[in-house]
Structure formats: structure tokens, C-alpha cells
N, C-alpha and C positions, 0 to 999 in steps of 0.2 A: 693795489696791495701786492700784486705779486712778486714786484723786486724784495720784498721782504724776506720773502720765504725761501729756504734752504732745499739747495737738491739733493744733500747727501746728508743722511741723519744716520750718527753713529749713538749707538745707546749703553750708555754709563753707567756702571752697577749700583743698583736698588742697596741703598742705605737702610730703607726700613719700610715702613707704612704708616698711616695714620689711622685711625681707627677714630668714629662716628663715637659719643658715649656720653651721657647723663652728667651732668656735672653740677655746682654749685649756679642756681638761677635759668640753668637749659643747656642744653645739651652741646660738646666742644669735641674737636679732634685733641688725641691721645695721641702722642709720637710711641714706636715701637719701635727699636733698632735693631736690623736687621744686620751689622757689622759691628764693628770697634769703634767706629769712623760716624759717631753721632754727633748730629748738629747740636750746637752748645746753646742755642735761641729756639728748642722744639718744645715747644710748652705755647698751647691756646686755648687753656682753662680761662683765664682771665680776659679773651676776646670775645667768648662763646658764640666761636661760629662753626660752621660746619666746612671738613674738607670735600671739594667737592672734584678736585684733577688734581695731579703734580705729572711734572716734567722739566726735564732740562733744569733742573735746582729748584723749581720755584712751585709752590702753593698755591692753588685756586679756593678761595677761602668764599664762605657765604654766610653774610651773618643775619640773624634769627628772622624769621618770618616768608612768609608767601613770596614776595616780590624778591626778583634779582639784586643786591646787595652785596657787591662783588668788590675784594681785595685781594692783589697778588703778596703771598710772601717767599723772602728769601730765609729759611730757617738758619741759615749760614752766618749771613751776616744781621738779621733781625729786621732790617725792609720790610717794609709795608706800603701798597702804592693803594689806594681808594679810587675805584675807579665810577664813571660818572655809568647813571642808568644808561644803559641800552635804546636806539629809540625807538619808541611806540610801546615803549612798555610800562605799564602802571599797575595793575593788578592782577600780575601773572602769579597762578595757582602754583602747588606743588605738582609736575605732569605735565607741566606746560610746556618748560623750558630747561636746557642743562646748557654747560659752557665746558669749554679748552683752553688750558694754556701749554705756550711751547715759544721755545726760542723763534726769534725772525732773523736770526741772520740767511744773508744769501752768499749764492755763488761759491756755496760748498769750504765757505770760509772759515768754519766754525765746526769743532768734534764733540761741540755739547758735553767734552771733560772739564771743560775752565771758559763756560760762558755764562759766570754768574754777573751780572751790571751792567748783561745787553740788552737788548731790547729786545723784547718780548709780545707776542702777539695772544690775546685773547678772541676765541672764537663763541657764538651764540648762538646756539638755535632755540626756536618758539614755536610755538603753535596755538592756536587760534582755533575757531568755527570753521574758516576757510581755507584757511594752507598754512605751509611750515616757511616762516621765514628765517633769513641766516643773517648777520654782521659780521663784521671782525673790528677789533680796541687794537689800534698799536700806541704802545707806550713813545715810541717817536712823535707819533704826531698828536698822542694825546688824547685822540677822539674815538669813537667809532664811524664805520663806514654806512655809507649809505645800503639798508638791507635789500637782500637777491632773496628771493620764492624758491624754492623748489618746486618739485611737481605737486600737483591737488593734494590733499588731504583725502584718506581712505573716505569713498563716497559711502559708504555705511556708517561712519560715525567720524568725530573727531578724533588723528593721533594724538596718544601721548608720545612725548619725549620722556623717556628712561634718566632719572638723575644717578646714571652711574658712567665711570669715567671713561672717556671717549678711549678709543686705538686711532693710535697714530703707525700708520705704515708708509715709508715711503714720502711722498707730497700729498697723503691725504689721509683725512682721519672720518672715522669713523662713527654715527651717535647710533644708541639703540634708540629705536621706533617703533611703540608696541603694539596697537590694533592689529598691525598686519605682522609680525611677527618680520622684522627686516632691521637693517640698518641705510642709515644716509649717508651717505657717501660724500664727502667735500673736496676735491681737488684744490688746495692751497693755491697752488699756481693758473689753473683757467679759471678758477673760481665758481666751475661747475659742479652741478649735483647730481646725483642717479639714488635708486634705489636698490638694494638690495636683499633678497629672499635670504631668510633662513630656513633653506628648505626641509633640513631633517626636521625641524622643531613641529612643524604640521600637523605631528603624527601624534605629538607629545599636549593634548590642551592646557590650556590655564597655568603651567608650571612655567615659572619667568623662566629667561633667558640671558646672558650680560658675555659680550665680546670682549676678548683679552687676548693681549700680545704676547704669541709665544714666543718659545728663546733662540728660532731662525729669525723673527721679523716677521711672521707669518699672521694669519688673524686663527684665534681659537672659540669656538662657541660652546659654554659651557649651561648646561640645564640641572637643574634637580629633578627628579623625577622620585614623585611619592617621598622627598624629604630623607630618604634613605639611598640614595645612588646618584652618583655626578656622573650628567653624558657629555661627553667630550668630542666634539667633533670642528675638525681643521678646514679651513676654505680654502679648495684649489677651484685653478681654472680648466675646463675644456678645449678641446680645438676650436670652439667655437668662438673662447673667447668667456662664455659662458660661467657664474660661480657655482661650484658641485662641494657636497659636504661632506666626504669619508668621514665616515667615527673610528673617532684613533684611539680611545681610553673609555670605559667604566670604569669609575670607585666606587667600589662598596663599602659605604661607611658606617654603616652598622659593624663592619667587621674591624675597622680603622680606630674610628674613635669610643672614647670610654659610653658605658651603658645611658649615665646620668648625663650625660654631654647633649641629650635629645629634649624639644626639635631644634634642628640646625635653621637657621633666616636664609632664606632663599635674596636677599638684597642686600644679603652679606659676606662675598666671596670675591676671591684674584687672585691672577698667578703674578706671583712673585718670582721675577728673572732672578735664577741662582737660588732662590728659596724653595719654591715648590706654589701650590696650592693654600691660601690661607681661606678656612671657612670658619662664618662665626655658629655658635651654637648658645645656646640660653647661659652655659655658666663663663663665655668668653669666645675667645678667638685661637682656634689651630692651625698650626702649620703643617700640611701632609706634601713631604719628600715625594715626588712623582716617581725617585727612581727608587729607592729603596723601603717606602710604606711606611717608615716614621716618620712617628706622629707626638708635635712638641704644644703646651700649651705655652701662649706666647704672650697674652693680655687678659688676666679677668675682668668679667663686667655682665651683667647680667643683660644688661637691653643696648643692644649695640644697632647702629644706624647706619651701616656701610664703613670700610673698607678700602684708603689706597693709596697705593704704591707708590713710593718716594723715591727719586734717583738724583 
């Protein structure tokens, strides 16, 4: 699979989000437009499925129930591609398993501004009793690949996999991984895995966690802490090679957003490149400007299901 995957990813301004919400028979993503430049086919009321990634144009769609049930769409053009289970999967839980989509062109061919009817790579991680394993769906060939393991599974318990939307830096993307408070690591092109601490989070118990791409390319880890403060902390590396977590941001959003706005969903946040921060809260979804502290409401909806970014 590696001649698939692209060495240079250039990243295309965020048109909007999608937004998780209740709808007619269960629950569907909500397009929000986050420019002028809305796609004219953003409407999946009438799919009711859940968004679960976007990237590079295209929608990772999941529709209702436990098991993997995966559709890519093109909100551009209205495509829709149904893709076949995953193998060895049949009655994968919520926590089990999340997915990626992202362009596969190679050879630095492609600026991911005008590669909507290429082919496309869907990535899948699982987890089980015994370890976490990985595939990847290319739409060229139609199938998925035969699954690679990562390392064990936290010897204290079963990981979960985090159903929030992967970071793509570089040639490799990123899932959360929660027992241990880390991320996995995929290298697109060796096809290798590693793991990843989040080390500030340590200190912080119980309060999730969800990695987001900031607007260098960098990776950002954002926490709630007691539902009234977003910690903010950016991943560099050491001389050694090593990942180290400077905290580059507190929000205090008791001060930010309105009084009735509270509690805010800890499974419902992202930075939006060029937008800011959007966090959901009981009466909807806000958008808080990193740099200048406004604060827009942007989608009502009282029980909102996650959160994400369209480009």
C-alpha cells in the first residue's frame, strides 16, 4: 500500500464541520459552513448516519449501529461509495474501533486543492481482548488489506479506541487510545506503528482527551478539565528524539461562553483551521477565535454527538 500514499500533504481551507445531532429516526451529521463556498449536496438527514473523519473533500460516514458500517462521501459532488466490512470484524462495540479517510495519491502529485475522484484510502483500527489491529480500504483496488497488530494491548485491561477524528501530520496519522492515555501512531508509507504518551494528561484523571491539528501541521492535545477550562498542550520533540508537551493555552470558559451555555460535552470539540476552537455545550455548538476570544454560536441542538472538520 505504500505507493499509494502521498509525501507531501498540503492542507486546504476548512469549508465547515459537521456536527453529530438527533434527527428524524436517529441521530445524522448537520453540515455547518464555515465559508461562502458550501457544498450544495451537505445534507445526511435522510442517511442517518454518523460523521466520523473528513479530509481531502471527502466524508467518512458511519451508519447506525455497533458494527463498522462505512461510506465515503463527496458533499461536492453527492458520491457515495459503500464500502465492504473490515475483515474480522462482526460485532465490534462502540470503543472498539474508529477509521481515516484521506487522499492516496503519491509521489507528491497531488495539493489535495482539486483531488476530489481520486482515490482515496480508508484506514481502520480495532481492538479486541488481545491487541489492536490495523487495515487500510483503497478505493483502487476495492478491498482492504490484509490486517498488521500493533503493539499488546494495555496488560491491565482492554484499549479503547477513541471515535474521534484521527490527525494526519505528515505520512502518518494519528488515533486516540484511551486506557493509557496515548495515541497510535501509523506511518502510511512503512506501515509501522508506535505508541505515543500523552504525558501532561497524567496529572489530569478521568477528563478525556482528543488530538487536533494545529495551523503549523503540528499535533495539539486538548483536555477539559472540571468542564470549565480547555488545556491546551502542543507535541514537540527532544534531542532525543523523544515527544515532550509544553502547554501553550488555558480557556477559561466560564468567562468565554454564555452562563446557560453549561455543561459543555467533553466528546464534543476541534480546532477548526482559520476558525478557532468549536466546543459543544447543552444548548449547541460555539466557536471561540483563539486569537481574539470571540465567541459565535454557530449550530443549536441540544444533545450533540461529536464534531468534524470539513476541508
Amino acid at each position: 500500500m505504500e505507493e499509494l500514499v502521498e509525501e507531501f500533504h498540503r492542507s486546504p481551507p476548512v469549508l465547515g464541520f459537521l456536527c453529530n445531532l438527533p434527527g428524524k429516526g436517529g441521530y445524522a451529521s448537520r453540515f455547518v459552513p464555515a465559508s461562502p463556498a458550501c457544498p450544495p449536496h451537505a445534507d445526511l438527514e435522510r442517511w442517518r448516519q454518523h460523521a466520523l473523519d473528513s479530509r481531502h473533500g471527502r466524508v467518512l460516514l458511519h451508519a447506525a449501529g455497533p458494527s463498522p458500517h462505512l461510506n465515503v462521501w463527496d458533499p461536492v459532488t453527492g458520491e457515495r461509495w459503500e464500502l465492504p466490512p473490515p475483515p474480522g470484524v462482526w460485532n465490534w462495540l462502540p470503543g472498539d474501533w474508529n477509521a481515516a479517510v484521506l487522499c492516496a495519491a503519491s509521489g507528491g502529485a497531488c495539493d489535495h486543492l482539486h483531488c476530489r475522484g481520486a482515490p482515496f484510502l480508508v484506514v481502520f483500527v480495532g481492538s479486541d481482548a488481545e491487541q489492536i489491529s490495523l487495515c487500510t480500504y483503497s478505493s483502487e483496488a476495492g478491498s482492504w488489506s490484509e490486517p498488521i497488530f500493533a503493539a499488546p494491548a494495555n496488560p491491565d485491561g482492554v484499549e479503547s479506541v477513541y471515535s474521534v477524528p484521527a490527525v494526519l501530520v505528515g505520512n502518518s496519522l494519528y488515533f486516540n487510545i484511551g486506557m493509557r492515555f496515548s495515541m497510535l501512531r501509523y506511518d502510511l508509507i512503512t506501515r509501522e506503528t508506535s505508541f505515543i504518551d500523552h504525558i501532561p494528561v497524567k496529572s489530569i484523571i478521568h477528563d478525556r482527551t482528543e488530538p487536533m491539528t494545529m495551523e503549523d501541521d503540528g499535533i495539539l492535545v486538548a483536555v477539559f478539565n472540571n468542564y470549565e477550562r480547555l488545556l491546551l498542550w502542543s507535541m514537540e520533540e527532544n534531542p532525543n528524539g523523544d515527544a515532550v508537551w509544553p502547554q501553550i493555552r488555558v480557556i477559561e470558559l466560564k468567562k468565554l461562553l454564555p452562563a446557560d451555555a453549561f455543561p459543555v460535552y467533553p466528546n464534543c470539540f476541534a480546532f477548526v483551521r482559520g476558525v478557532g476552537i468549536v466546543v459543544g455545550t447543552k444548548n449547541g455548538l460555539f466557536v471561540i477565535d483563539l486569537k481574539s476570544d470571540k465567541v459565535e454560536m454557530v449550530c443549536e441542538g441540544k444533545i450533540i454527538q461529536g464534531v468534524v472538520p470539513y476541508c
